[in-house]
ZAMARGU-4260 file (C-alpha; in steps of 0.2 Angstrom, whole numbers, plus 5000, padded with zeros to 4 digits):
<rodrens>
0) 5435/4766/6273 | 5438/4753/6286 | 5433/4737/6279 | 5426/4732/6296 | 5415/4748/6300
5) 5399/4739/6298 | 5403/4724/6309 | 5395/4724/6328 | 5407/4713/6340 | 5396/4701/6343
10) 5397/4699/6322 | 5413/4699/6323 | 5416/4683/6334 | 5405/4674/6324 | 5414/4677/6309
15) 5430/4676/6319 | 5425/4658/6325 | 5420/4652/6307 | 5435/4658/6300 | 5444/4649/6314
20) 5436/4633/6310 | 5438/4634/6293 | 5458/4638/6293 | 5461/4625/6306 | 5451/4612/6296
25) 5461/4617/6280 | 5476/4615/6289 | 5472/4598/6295 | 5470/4592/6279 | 5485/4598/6271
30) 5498/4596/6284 | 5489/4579/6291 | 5483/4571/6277 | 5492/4578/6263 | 5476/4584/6256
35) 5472/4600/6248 | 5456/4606/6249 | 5456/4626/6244 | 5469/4635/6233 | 5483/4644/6240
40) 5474/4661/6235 | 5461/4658/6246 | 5469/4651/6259 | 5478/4667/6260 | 5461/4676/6257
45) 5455/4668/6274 | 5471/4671/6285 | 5470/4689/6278 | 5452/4691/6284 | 5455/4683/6301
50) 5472/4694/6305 | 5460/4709/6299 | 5447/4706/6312 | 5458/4701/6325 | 5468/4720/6321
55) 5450/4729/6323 | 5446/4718/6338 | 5460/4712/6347 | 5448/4705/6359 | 5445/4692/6348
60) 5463/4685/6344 | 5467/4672/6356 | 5484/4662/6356 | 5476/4646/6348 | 5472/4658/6332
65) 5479/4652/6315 | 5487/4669/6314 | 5499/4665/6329 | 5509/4653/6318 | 5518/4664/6307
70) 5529/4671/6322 | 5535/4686/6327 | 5542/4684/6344 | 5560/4688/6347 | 5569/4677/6361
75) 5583/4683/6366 | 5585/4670/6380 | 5577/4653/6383 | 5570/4651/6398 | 5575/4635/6408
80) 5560/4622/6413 | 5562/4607/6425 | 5551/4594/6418 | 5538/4586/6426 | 5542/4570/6419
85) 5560/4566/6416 | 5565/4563/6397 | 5576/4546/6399 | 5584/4541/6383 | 5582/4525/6376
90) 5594/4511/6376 | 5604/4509/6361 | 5613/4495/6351 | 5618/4493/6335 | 5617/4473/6336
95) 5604/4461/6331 | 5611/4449/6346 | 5607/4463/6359 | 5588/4464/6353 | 5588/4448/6354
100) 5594/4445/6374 | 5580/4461/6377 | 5565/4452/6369 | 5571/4437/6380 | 5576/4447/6395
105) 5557/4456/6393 | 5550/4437/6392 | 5559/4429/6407 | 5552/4446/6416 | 5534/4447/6411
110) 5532/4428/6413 | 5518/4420/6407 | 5506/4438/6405 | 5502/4439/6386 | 5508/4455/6379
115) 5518/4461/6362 | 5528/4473/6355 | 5526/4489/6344 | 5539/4494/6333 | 5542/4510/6325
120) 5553/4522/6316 | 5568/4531/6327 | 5566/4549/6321 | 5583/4561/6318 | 5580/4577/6325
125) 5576/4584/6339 | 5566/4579/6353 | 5553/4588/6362 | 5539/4589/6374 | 5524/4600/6372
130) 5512/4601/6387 | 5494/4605/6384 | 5479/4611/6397 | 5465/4610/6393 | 5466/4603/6375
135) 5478/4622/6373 | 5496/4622/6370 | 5504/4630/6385 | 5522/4625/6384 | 5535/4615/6373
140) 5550/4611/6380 | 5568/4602/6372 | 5574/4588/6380 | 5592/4598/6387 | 5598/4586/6398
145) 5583/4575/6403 | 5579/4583/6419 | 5580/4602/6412 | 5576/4608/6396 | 5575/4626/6386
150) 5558/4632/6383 | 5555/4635/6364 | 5535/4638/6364 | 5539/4654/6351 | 5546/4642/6339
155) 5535/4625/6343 | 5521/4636/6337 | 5526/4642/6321 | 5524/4623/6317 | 5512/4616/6306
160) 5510/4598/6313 | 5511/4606/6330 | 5491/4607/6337 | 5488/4625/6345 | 5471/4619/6349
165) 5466/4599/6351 | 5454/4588/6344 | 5439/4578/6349 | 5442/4569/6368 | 5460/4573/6378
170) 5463/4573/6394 | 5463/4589/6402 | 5482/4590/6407 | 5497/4581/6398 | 5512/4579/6389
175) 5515/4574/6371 | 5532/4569/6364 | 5540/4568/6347 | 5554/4571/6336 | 5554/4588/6325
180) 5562/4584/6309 | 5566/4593/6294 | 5559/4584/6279 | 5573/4582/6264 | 5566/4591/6252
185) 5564/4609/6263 | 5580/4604/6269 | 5588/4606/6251 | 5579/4619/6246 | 5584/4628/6262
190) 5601/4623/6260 | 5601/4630/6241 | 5593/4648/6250 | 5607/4648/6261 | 5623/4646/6248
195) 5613/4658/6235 | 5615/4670/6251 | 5633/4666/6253 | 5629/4658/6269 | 5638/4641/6272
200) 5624/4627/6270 | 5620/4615/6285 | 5626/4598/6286 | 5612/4588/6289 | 5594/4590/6294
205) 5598/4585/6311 | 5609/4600/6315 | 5597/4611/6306 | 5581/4606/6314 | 5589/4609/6330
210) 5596/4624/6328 | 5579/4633/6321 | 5571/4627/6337 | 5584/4639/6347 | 5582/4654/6334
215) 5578/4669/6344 | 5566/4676/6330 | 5550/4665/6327 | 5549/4672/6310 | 5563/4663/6304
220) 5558/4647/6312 | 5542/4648/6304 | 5550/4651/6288 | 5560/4632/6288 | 5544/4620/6286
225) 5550/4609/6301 | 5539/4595/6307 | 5534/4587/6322 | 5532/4568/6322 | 5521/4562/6339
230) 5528/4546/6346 | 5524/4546/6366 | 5510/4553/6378 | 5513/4556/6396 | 5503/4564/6410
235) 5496/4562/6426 | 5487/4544/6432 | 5470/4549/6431 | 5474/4557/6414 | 5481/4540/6407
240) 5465/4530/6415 | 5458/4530/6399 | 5453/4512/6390 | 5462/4520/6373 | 5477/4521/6384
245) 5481/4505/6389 | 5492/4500/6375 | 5505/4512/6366 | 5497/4508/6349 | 5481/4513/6357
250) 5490/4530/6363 | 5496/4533/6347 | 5478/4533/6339 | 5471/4542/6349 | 5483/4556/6345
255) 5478/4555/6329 | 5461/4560/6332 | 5466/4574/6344 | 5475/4582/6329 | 5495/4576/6327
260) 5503/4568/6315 | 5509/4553/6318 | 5518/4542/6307 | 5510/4528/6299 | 5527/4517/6300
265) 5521/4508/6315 | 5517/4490/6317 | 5513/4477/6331 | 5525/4461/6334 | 5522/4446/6342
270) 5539/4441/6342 | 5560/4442/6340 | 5556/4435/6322 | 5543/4449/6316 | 5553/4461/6326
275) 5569/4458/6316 | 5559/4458/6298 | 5552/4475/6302 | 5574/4478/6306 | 5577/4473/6291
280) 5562/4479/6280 | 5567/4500/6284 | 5587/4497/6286 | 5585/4497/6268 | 5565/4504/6262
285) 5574/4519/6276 | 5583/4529/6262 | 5563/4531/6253 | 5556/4540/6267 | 5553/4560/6266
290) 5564/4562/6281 | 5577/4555/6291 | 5579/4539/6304 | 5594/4532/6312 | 5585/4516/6319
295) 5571/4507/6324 | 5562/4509/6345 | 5555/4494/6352 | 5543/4494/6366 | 5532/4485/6375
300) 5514/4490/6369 | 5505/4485/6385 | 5507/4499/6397 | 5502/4492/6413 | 5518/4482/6411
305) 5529/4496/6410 | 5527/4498/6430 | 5534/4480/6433 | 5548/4480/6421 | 5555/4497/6428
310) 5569/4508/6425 | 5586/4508/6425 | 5598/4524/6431 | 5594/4532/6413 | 5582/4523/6403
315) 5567/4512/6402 | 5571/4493/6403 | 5551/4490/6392 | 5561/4499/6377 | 5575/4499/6369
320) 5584/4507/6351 | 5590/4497/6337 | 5601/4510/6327 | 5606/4508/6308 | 5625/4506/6302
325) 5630/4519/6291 | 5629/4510/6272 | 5644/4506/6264 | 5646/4502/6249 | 5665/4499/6238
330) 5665/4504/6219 | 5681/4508/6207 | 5688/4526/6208 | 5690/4529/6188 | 5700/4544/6186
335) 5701/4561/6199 | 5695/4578/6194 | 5702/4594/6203 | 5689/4608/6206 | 5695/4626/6207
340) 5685/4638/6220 | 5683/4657/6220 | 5696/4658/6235 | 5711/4649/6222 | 5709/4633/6233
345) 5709/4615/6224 | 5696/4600/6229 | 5702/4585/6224 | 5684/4575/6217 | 5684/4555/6212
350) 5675/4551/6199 | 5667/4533/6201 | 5659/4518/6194 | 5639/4521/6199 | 5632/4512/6213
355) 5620/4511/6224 | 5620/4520/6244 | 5606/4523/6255 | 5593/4526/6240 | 5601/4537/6229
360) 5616/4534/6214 | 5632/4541/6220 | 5645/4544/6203 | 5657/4557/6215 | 5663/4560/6231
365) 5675/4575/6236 | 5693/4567/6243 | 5695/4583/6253 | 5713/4589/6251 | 5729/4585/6248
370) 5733/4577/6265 | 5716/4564/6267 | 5721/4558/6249 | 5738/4552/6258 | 5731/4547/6276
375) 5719/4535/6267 | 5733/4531/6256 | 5723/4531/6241 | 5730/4522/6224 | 5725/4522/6207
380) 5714/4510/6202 | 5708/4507/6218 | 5692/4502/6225 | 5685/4516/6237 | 5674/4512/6252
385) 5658/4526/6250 | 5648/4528/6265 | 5632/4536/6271 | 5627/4540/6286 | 5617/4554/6294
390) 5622/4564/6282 | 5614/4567/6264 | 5631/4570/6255 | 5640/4552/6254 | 5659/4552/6259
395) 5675/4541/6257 | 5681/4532/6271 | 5695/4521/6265 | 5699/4510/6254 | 5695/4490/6251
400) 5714/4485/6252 | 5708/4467/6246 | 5705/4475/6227 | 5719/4482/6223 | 5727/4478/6208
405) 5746/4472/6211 | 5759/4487/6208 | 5745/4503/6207 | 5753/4518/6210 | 5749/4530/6224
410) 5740/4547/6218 | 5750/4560/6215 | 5742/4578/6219 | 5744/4589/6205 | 5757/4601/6203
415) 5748/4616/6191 | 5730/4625/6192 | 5720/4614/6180 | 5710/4629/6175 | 5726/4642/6172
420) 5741/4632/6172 | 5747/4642/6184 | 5760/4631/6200 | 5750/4626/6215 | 5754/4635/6231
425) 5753/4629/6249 | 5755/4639/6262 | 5764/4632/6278 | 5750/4627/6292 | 5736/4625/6277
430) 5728/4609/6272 | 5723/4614/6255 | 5734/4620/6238 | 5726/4635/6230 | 5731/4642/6215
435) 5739/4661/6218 | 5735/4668/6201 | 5718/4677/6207 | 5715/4690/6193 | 5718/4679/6179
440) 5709/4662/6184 | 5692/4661/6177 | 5683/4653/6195 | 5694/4664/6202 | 5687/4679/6192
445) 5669/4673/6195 | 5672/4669/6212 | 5680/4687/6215 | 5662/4691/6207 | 5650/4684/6216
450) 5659/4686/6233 | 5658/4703/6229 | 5637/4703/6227 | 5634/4692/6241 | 5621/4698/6253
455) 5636/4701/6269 | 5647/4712/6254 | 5638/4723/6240 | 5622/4711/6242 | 5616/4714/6226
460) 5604/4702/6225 | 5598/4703/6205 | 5615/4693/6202 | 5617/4676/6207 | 5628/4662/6200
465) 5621/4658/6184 | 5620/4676/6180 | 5637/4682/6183 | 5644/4665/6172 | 5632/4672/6157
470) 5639/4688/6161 | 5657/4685/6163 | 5654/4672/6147 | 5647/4687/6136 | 5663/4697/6140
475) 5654/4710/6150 | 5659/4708/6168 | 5678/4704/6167 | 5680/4711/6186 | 5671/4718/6200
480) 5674/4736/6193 | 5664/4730/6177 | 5648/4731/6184 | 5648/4748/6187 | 5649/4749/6168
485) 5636/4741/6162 | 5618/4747/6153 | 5603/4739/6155 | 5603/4741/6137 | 5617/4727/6137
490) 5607/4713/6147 | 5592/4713/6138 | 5590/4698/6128 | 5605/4687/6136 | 5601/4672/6142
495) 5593/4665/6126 | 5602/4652/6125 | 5600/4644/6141 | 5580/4650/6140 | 5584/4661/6153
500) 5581/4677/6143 | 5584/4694/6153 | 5568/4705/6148 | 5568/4726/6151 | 5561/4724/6167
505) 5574/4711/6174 | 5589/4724/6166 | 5581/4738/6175 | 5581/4728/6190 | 5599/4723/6190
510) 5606/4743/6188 | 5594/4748/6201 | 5603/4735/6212 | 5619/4739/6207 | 5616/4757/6210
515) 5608/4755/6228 | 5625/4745/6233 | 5635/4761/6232 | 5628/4766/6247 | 5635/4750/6256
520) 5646/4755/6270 | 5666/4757/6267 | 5668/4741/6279 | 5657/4731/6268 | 5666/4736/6251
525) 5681/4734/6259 | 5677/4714/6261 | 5670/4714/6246 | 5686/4716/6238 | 5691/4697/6244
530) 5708/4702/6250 | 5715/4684/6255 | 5712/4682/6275 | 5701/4698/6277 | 5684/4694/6282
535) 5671/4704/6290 | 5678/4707/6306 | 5696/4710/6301 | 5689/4723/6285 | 5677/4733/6300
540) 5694/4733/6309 | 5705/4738/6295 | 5692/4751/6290 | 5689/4758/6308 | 5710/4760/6309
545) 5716/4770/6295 | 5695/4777/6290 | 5698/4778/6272 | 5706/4768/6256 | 5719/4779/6254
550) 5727/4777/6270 | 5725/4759/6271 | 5733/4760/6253 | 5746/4771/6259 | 5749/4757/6273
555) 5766/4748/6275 | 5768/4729/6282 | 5773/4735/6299 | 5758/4747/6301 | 5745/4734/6295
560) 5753/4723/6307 | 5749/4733/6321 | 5730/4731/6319 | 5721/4721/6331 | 5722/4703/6324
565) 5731/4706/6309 | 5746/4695/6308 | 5761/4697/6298 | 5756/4686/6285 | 5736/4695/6281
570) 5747/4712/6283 | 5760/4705/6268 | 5744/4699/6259 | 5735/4716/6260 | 5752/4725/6256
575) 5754/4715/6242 | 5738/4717/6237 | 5737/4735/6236 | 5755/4735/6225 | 5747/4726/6211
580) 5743/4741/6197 | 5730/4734/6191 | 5720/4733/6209 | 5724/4750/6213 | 5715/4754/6194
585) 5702/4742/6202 | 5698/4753/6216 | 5699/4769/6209 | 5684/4763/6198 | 5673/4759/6212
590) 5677/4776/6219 | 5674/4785/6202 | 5658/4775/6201 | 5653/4783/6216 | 5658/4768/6229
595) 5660/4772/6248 | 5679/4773/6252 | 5680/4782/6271 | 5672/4774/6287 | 5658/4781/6296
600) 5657/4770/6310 | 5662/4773/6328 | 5663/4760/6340 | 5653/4762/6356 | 5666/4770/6369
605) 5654/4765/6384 | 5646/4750/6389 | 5646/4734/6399 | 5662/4727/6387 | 5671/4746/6388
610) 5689/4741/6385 | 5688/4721/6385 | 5694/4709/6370 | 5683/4693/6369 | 5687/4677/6358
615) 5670/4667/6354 | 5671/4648/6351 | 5659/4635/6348 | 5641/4634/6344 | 5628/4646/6355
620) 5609/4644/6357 | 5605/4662/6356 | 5615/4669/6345 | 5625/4664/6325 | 5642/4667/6327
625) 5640/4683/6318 | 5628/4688/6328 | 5636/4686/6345 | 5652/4696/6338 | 5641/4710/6332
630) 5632/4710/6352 | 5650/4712/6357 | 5657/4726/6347 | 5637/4733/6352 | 5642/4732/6368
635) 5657/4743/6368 | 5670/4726/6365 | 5682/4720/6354 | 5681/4703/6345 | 5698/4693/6344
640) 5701/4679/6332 | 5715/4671/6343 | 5718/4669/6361 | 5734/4682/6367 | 5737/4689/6384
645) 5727/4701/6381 | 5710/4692/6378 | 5698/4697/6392 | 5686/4682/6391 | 5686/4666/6380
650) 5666/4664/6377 | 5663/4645/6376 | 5649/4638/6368 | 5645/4618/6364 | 5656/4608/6354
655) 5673/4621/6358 | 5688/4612/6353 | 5699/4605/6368 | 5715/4615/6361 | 5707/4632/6364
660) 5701/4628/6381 | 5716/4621/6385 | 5727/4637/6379 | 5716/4649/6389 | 5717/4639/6403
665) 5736/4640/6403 | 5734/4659/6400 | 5725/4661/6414 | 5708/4668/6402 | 5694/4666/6411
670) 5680/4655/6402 | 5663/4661/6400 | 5646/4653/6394 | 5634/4659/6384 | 5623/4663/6399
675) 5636/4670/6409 | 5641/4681/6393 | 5623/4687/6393 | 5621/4690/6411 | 5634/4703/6409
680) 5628/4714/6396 | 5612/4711/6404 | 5603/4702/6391 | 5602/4718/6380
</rodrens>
């Protein structure tokens, strides 16, 4: 029966409204005022009986609805919007001195007018503008390059601290700016999704909260628990008339009451003095703060001033931007530990005397590899300089040369795997030593393990980390092929120890997992097997080539070698590979358990990309790396890892390495952008 049968329209508004109301006000509270004031369940209960309603009367849903947060639009381009008002960026110093010859500068300017300052917290993320008509969120745009920016409204509205629908008294057209920021904690726990997924995590909640803005998919934005911090109001003169308006403070509260959140780290100076205490009170209290900040903005809280002081070619001359040092601290290096990963290769990790940076107690720090060990020309003993910057994980920078002791020896690298014993290897143009003995090295073994569940190989998703050490620990899983042999009956109950127990049901889930793998594609199971140097791509294109495990077996050096983008040193690896007995045993398991060993899939013949080999490099807006080389092969293209004669088109995108521009140039390639790639597989 349709739970609404009995409900008129006009009921249905009504209810519609209240529920509204209701969800909005609940919202407020916990995203505003960090007040909860209704369980989860019935919150959910609420959102469930509005998007029911608005199903059976889709009349009734309008773009302000609560229901319109959780996302669902796919972008696959962003429009590009002039805005109204340019978004200048602030000035910028890093010296006290500088702030100084600015408050006097602003002084000798304004002359004898009485006026102050307000002082506030300099967000790191993203900046934005979001417009709103009639108290309605019509657009939000990024800054792009201050005169242009990428219109992100999908994504803006899938955040909780972004108003769809204003508060109380607002002017009836204008522009509201802020930072969206990625609080710490979502950013870790984000982070920790993200490795347990085998995807590489992000480096900062900078770099993250700007690239979920340009996500083409809403629903994954809406999924990160970004938020936007209010800091700026602009609009039209008759919109800025009002007596609220006349100071920034006053701007600031007044957003407030129209619904954003605005941080409550904002204080009004009367002077350089109070103006360097607040400095100096968040350059340390910073590193206590849910999110991050890289400084401190200063303007000039009486707006009517900011006509006479002006502007110069890029930014205001009534602001300016203190920015933080990165913290440094120096503290002993006690002794060097050397960490094996499930690829064989060994991270050298100092050990050091706890101290204090940036708010948290750093005890290690990775040294890299081999080679920044030597370029920082690090000694036993030594006193290592730890900094902290915009990133969360603290890093060595060098070392405090006045500390060290009088005849302290230089660190050796060591010579044998820790783990197995087995000599170190380095292969001629790598940074890192590895240790070759892959089937015998226990993080080898586990790392060999849980490549081969991760979510872009087998993805059996029941086995994470902890689970396959408990496994591998227990002598159940030894190898990949081990799995296949295992009885629910045999998981029950493990786990004890660490108060982690595997019940029936958890059993029942992992076989059923395991079994729903062997339908995973041959050029999956084919990555799965971590062959050193065969990824995704190079596995579809082994796969695609000979079809089946027993051709590509049956493969010589010089026939691997002739595969697009397999060198002669991945063909030697994967010959080698396949010589080993006891891999061979491997994969006739997997194919006796009922594995996929013979491709399926056929590249498109036709299509925009027919007969062209593209190289991608850089960072896109649109698109993850993946998924701009999955468009291409789509497309009818082929993907290249390297730039050769034969590449068609290099595909830049930001932050491409001078080298590889610089090698196609001299190829004569021609160099695409990311819009110009688009454009000519019509933005399918």
């Amino acid at each position: 029966m349709d739970l609404f049968s009995n409900i008129d329209l006009e009921n249905a508004r009504t209810r519609v409204e209240e529920l509204t109301k209701l969800i909005d006000h609940y919202n407020y509270e916990y995203y505003m005022n960090d007040r909860s004031e209704v369980s989860d369940y019935e919150f959910d209960r609420l959102l469930r009986e509005l998007s029911d309603l608005e199903q059976q009367y889709p009349e009734l849903k309008l773009a302000t609805s609560p229901t319109q947060r959780v996302g669902g639009e796919v972008n696959k381009t962003f429009a590009q919007v002039q805005h109204r008002f340019p978004m200048l960026s602030l000035g910028n110093t890093y010296s006290i001195e500088e702030i100084e010859d600015f408050e006097a500068r602003t002084r000798r300017l304004i002359g004898d007018k009485t006026f102050d300052y307000t002082c506030e917290l300099k967000y790191d993320g993203l900046a934005i503008g979001l417009t709103y008509k009639k108290g309605e969120l019509v657009q939000a745009v990024t800054r792009g390059n201050g005169a242009v920016g990428d219109d992100i409204t999908s994504n803006a509205r899938t955040i909780k601290t972004i108003p769809l629908k204003l508060r109380g008294d607002y002017p009836d057209d204008f522009e509201v700016r802020g930072e969206v920021v990625f609080p710490f904690d979502a950013f870790e726990a984000f982070n920790r999704q993200r490795e347990a997924e085998g995807d590489e995590p992000f480096a900062n909640p900078r770099n993250a909260a700007s690239g979920s803005l340009k996500l083409q998919d809403s629903r994954e934005c809406a999924k990160r628990k970004l938020q936007f911090c209010a800091y700026f109001v602009m609009g039209i003169p008759e919109a800025m008339a009002r007596p609220d308006f006349a100071t920034h403070e006053g701007r600031l509260e007044a957003l407030k009451l129209m619904g954003f959140k605005v941080m409550p780290y904002v204080k009004r100076c009367k002077d350089i003095g109070e103006i360097k205490a607040f400095i100096d009170y968040w350059d340390s209290e910073r590193w206590n703060l849910p999110f991050g900040i890289d400084g401190i903005v200063i303007k000039v809280n009486q707006v009517q001033l900011w006509e006479e002081l002006g502007l110069t070619a890029k930014s205001p001359r009534w602001a300016i931007a203190y920015k933080f040092k990165a913290a440094r601290v120096s503290t002993l290096l006690e002794s060097i530990d050397y960490q094996v990963g499930q690829t064989g290769i060994v991270t050298p990790v100092a050990n050091l005397t706890p101290v204090s940076l940036g708010g948290t107690t750093v005890r290690r720090a990775t040294l890299v590899n081999a080679d920044n060990i030597k370029a920082l020309d690090i000694h036993y003993g030594d006193h290592l300089l730890v900094e902290k910057g915009g990133e969360i994980i603290p890093k060595i920078v060098g070392v405090d040369l006045e500390k060290r002791q009088p005849g302290a020896e230089a660190v050796e690298y060591i010579k044998t795997c820790p783990e197995c014993g087995t000599p170190l290897v380095r292969e001629e143009g790598e940074a890192g030593y590895y240790c070759p003995n892959q089937d015998g090295c226990p993080p080898q073994r586990i790392g060999k393990l849980e490549h081969f569940v991760a979510r872009r190989a087998m993805a059996i998703d029941t086995l994470g980390p902890e689970r396959l050490k408990m496994l591998y620990a227990n002598g159940l899983v030894k190898n990949i092929a081990d799995l296949y042999d295992m009885k629910a009956e045999q998981l029950i109950g493990l786990g004890q120890e660490q108060n982690a127990s595997i019940q029936a049901k958890g059993a029942d889930n992992i076989i059923q997992a395991i079994e729903a793998s062997k339908k995973v594609p041959f050029e999956r199971v084919l990555f799965a097997l971590g062959i050193r140097f065969v990824g995704e791509i190079g596995a579809k294109k082994l796969a695609r080539h000979f079809g089946n495990i027993d051709a590509l077996m049956a493969a010589t050096e010089e026939e691997l070698a002739t595969v697009e983008d397999v060198g002669e040193k991945t063909a030697q690896l994967i010959y080698n590979y396949f010589q080993k007995p006891e891999h061979r045993a491997i994969v006739e398991r997997l194919r006796a358990a009922g594995l996929q060993m013979q491709s399926n899939a056929v590249r498109p013949t036709d299509g925009p990309l027919s007969g062209k080999t593209l190289v991608v490099s850089g960072v896109f807006s649109h698109f993850t790396r993946d998924g701009i080389k999955e468009h291409i092969e789509a497309h009818g293209g082929k993907v290249s890892g390297s730039l050769s004669s034969k590449t068609s088109y290099l595909v830049a995108g930001e932050k491409m390495g001078p080298e590889k521009r610089k090698k196609a140039e001299s190829l004569g390639i021609p160099i695409i952008s990311e819009e110009e790639y688009m454009k000519m597989t019509d933005n399918e």
